[in-house]
C-alpha positions, 0 to 999 in steps of 0.5 A, spaced: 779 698 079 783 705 076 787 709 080 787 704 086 793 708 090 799 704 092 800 702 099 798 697 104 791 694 105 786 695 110 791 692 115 795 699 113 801 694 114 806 699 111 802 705 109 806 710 107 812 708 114 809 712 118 803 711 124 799 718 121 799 715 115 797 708 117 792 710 121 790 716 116 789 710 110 785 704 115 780 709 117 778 712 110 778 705 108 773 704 113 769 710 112 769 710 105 767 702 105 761 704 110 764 701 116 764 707 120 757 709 119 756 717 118 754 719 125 759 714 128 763 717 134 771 715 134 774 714 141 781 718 141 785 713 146 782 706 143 784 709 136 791 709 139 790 703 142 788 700 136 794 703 132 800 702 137 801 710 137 801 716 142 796 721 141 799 727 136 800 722 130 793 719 131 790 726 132 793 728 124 790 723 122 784 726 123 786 732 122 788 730 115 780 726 114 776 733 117 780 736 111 777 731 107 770 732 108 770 725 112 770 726 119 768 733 124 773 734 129 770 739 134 774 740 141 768 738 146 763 734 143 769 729 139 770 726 133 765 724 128 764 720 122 760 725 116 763 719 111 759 719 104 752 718 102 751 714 095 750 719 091 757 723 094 760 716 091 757 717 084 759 724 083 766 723 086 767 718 080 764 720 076 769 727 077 775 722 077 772 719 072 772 725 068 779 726 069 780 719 067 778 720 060 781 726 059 787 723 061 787 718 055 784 721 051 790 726 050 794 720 052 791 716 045 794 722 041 800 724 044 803 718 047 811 714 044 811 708 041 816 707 047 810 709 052 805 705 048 810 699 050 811 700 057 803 700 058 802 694 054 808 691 059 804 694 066 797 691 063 800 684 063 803 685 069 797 686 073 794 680 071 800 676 073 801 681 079 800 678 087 800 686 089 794 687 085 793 694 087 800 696 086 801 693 080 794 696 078 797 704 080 802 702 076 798 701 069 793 707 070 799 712 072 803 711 067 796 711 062 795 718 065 803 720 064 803 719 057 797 724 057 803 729 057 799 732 062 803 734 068 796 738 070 791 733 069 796 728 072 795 733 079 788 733 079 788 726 079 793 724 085 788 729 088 782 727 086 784 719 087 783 719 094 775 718 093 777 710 091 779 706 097 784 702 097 782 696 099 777 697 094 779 689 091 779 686 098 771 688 098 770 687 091 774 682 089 771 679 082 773 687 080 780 684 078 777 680 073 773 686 070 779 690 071 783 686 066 778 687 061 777 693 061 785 695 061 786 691 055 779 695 051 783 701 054 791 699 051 788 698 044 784 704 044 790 707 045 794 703 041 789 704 034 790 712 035 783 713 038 782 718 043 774 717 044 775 711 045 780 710 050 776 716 053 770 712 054 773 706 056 777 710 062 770 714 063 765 708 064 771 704 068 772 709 074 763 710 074 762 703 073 767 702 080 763 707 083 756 704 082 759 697 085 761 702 091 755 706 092 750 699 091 755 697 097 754 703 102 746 702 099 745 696 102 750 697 108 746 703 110 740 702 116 733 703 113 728 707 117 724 703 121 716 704 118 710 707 121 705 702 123 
């Protein structure tokens, strides 16, 4: 799957060394997978139990969600998961999907040969990679840095939030799929093509959001029929 963040999975083992960040990382995981159902109420003391943690760095935890659109922090009536709808996650990708290809796209015309090298070398590791979300940042970011785009580059960072980071351990037959498309997209790049490579990222993020929003599709209740 493209732009997986680096860090730590849905444990949050290591996220970011800190407890905000670790707490921050396991709930957008949950909410974003449709663990945590929009409507659920979070408890603060169980979160802080669950986490180990006083409540001040949980509470910016989320704080750093409500900014995100994917809970609702409200002085009296508590905190609440507004998550995602399918359709949000379809047209999340597709924006990130966009930024993707543009990405390489440009990265197809202005890359060095000493850049085209390097993402030919990371495209192998993710292959050979055990930290498969690491080594997968590590390919796609080094794709959107030869774009020579120090812009469009932000706009992802930005923009990659909308991907969980666990994303392999829900779909783990995505590494498979992941690797062909990487390497679709390095002889892409390699040959010059930039529409080419701009498909291939386009259709790789939209395809990774239409696995996830099927997902949220089936997890969610279906209204009970009339009689």
């Amino acid at each position: 799957m493209l732009h997986i963040r680096s860090g730590g999975r849905a444990s949050g083992a290591g996220v970011g060394g800190t407890v905000r960040a670790r707490a921050a990382e396991v709930l957008r995981n949950r909410i974003l997978t449709g663990a945590l159902a929009p409507g659920a109420r979070l408890d603060l003391d169980a979160l802080c139990a669950e986490f180990g943690a006083s409540r001040t760095p949980v509470r910016e935890a989320l704080l750093e969600l409500s900014y995100e659109g994917l809970v609702e922090v409200a002085p009296r009536s508590g905190i609440t998961v507004i998550g995602l709808t399918p359709r949000d996650v379809l047209d999340n990708f597709a924006i990130l999907g966009t930024l993707a290809g543009k990405a390489a796209e440009w990265a197809a015309a202005r890359m060095t040969p000493e850049e085209l090298d390097h993402i030919r070398a990371l495209a192998s590791a993710v292959e050979r990679d055990d930290d498969l979300v690491t080594a997968n940042w590590a390919f796609h970011r080094a794709v959107h840095r030869a774009s020579g785009s120090p812009r469009i580059v932000r706009l992802i960072r930005h923009t990659v939030g909308v991907v969980p980071t666990n994303f392999f351990d829900v779909f783990p037959d995505q590494g498979e799929h992941s690797a062909a498309d990487h390497d679709e997209l390095v002889a892409a790049l390699a040959a010059g093509d930039g529409t080419a490579a701009r498909l291939v990222a386009e259709r790789h993020v939209t395809d990774a959001g239409l696995a996830l929003a099927r997902f949220l599709e089936k997890a969610s209740p279906k209204p009970a029929r009339r009689r």
